[in-house]
N, C-alpha and C positions, 0 to 999 in steps of 0.2 A: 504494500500500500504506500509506503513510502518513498518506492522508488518510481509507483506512479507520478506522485504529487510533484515531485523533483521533474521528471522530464516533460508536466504539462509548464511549470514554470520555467524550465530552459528553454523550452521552444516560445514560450510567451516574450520574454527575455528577448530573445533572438530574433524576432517578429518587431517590437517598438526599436530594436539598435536598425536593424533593414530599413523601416519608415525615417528612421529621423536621416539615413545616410541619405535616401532616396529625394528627402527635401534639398539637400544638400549639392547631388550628382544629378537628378533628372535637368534642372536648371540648366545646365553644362554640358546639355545635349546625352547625358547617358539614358538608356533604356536598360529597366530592372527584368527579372526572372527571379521570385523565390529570393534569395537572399544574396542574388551576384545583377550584378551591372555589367555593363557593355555601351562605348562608344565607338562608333564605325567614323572612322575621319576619311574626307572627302579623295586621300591619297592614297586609302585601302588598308591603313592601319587600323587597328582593332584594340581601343585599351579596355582593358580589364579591370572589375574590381569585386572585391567578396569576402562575405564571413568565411573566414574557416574555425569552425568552432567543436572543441572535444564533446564528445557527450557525456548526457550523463550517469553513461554504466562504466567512464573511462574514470581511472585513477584520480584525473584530474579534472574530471568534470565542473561545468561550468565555466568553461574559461574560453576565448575565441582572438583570435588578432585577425586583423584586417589582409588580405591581400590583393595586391595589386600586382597587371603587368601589360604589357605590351605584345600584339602578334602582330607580328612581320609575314605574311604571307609568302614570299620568296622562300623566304628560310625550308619550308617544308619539301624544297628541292632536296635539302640533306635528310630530311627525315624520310623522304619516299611516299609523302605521303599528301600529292598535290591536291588538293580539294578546296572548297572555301566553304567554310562550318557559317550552321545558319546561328549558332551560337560560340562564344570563347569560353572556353571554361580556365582557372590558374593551370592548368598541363597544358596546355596550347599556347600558351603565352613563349615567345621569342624572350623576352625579358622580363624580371618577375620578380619579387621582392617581397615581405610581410613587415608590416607595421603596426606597435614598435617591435622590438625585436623579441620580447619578452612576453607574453601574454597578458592579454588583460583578464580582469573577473567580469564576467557575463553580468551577472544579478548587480553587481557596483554598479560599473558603467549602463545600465538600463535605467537605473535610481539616477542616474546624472549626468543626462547626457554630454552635455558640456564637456566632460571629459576626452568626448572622441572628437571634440572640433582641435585641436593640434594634430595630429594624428591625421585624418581626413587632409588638415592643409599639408601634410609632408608627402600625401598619397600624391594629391593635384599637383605641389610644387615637381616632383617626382618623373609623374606620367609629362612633364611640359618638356623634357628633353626629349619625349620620342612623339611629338606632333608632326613630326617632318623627317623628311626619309636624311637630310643632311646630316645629323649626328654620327646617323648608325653606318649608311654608306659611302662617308668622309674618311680621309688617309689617319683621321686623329681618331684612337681608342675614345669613345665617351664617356667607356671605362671609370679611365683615368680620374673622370670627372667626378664620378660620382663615388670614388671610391674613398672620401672620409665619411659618409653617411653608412655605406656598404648597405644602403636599402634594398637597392634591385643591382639585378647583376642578368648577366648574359647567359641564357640555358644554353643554348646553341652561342660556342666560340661566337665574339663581333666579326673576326676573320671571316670567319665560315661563310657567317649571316651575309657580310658583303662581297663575297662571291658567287653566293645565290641571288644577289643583288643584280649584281654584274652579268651574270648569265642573263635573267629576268630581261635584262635591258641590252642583250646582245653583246656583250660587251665580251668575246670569249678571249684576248689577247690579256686585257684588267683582269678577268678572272682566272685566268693560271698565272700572273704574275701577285697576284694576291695570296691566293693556294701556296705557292713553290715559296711565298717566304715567311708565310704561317708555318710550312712542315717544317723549312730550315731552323727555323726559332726554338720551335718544341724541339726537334733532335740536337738542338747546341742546350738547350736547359739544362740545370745541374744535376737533377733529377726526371730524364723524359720520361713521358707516360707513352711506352711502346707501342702497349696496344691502342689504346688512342688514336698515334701517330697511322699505325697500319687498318684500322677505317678509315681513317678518314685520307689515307693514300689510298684505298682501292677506291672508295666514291669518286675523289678526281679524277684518278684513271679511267673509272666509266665514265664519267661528262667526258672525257677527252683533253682535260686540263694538265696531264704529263704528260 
């Protein structure tokens, strides 16, 4: 009985944090599903945003942090898996991050919401480096950029990503000069990841990029 009462109030929980984000994101062009967002930008990116929340038959129930990310449709040249989803879910996302880093308490932050308006502006401040394909398919890591927050990061190599880029846009000369010094990089590393290296060498080889 108890463990009823617990999971009609997390999912109640979870229900008022979705509406108050939904105030928040629909304004800014996103469209909601259930407890995830999605904006479609007019260049074919896709950002993402959503509860990801424990439940509460989980150790640490009650507890959720936000996620947010970015899909780059290109990118899915490396994954093999060319399609365009009528929704994004956080696995689809090209670049992807949770905020903050630590979880929050579901039942707290429900009680006040206020809480999640910091947090929300680090998701938006966030998702604004990838409103434009220039970040990601520019000679500069955006990496770089973002890397004292360490909020989101690259699922799919930036490398990669702008090789699939490059392809996308014919570009086959850019993208095996792009490829050929992403491998050389990873195999001068102090520590290469081998197998890594030897995917993502036979995927170039099939594009035709060796």
């Amino acid at each position: 009985m108890t463990q009823s009462t617990r999971t009609t109030s997390f999912s109640e929980d979870a229900k008022t944090i979705s509406v108050f984000m939904s105030q928040r994101l629909k304004p800014l062009g996103f469209k909601k599903r259930r407890n995830g967002f999605n904006r479609r930008l007019g260049n074919g990116l896709i950002h993402q945003v959503s509860i990801f929340s424990v439940g509460a038959y989980s150790i640490d129930h009650g507890k959720f942090y936000i996620h947010a990310g970015c899909y780059v449709p290109e990118a899915e040249l490396y994954r093999r898996n060319v399609t365009e989803p009528k929704w994004v879910t956080d696995a689809l996302c090209t670049v992807r991050g949770c905020f903050p880093e630590n979880y929050l308490g579901l039942s707290k932050v429900a009680a006040n919401l206020d809480m999640l308006t910091p947090h929300i502006d680090e998701v938006l401040e966030s998702l604004a480096s990838f409103d434009s394909y220039d970040g990601i398919a520019g000679d500069t890591d955006i990496a770089d950029q973002l890397a004292p927050k360490k909020s989101l990061w690259f699922e799919t190599p930036q490398s990669i990503v702008r090789t699939c880029i490059q392809i996308a846009r014919e570009d086959a000369e850019g993208a095996s000069r792009t490829i050929q010094h992403y491998l050389a990089a990873r195999k001068a590393a102090e520590l290469p990841h081998l197998g890594h290296i030897e995917v993502v060498t036979e995927w170039a080889e099939e594009m035709g990029l060796l």
